[in-house]
N, C-alpha and C positions, 0 to 999 in steps of 0.2 A: 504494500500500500504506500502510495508517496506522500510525504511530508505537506501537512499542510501548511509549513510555511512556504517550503516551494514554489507548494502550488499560486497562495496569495500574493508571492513577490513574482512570479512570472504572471498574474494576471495584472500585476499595478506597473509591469514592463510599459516604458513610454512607444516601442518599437510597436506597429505592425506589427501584425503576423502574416507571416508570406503570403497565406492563403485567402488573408481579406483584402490586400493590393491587387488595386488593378488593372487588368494589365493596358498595356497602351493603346490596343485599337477600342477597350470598353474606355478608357479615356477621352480618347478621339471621338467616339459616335457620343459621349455625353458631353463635350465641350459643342459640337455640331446642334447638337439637340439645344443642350440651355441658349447656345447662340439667335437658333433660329426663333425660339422664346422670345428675345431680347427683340429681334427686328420686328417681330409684329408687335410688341408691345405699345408701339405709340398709336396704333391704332384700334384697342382694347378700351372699352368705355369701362371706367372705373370710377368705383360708389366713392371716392375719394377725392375726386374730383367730379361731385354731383351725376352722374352718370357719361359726361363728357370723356371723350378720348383726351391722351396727353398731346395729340396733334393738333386736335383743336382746343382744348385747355391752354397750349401753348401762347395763341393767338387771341387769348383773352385776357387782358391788362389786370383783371382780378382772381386769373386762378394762375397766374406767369409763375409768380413763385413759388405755391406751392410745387407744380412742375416741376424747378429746379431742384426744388427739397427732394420731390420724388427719385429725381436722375443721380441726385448725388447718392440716396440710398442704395437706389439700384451698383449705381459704380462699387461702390465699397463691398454690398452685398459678392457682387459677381466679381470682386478680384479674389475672395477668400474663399469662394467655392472652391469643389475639387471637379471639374480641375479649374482653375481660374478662368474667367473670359473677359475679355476687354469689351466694354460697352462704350467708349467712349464717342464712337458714333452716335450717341445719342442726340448728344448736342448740338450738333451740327443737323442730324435727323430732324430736327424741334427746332430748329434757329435759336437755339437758346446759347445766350454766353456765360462760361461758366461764374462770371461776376459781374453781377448785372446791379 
């Protein structure tokens, strides 16, 4: 029977386990995937912006910044995913400048 400290210092291991990395092409098709998320997103009406898209939220002087607030979350959101993805087309997507 193995040692149950073993055991608890090999589950408090900061490493992966080989078996739950993944490998690069399941990396690839979920960076494709959360990407393709990402480019339709400005055109997804969201309860957040009163049922408005961020495309046209964009182009409204009273939801502009929330907009931005949104885009910056998303960026942050999507650089810490696994695997990370750059959104920063966003802004440019939205005419939006990131200091407005």
């Amino acid at each position: 029977m193995e040692d149950l400290s073993g055991a608890l210092s090999d589950t408090r291991s900061k490493r992966p386990r080989p078996e739950l990395v993944p490998e690069a092409e399941v990396l690839e098709a979920m960076r494709e995937m959360i990407e393709r998320h990402y480019r339709g997103w400005p055109d997804i009406a969201l309860p957040a912006l009163g049922g408005k898209t961020p495309r046209d939220a964009a182009r409204d002087p009273a939801l502009r910044k929330q907009v931005r607030q949104l885009v910056k979350q998303l960026e942050s959101s999507a650089q810490k995913s696994v695997p990370p993805v750059d959104v920063a087309f966003l802004w440019k997507e939205l005419g939006l400048a990131r200091t407005e």
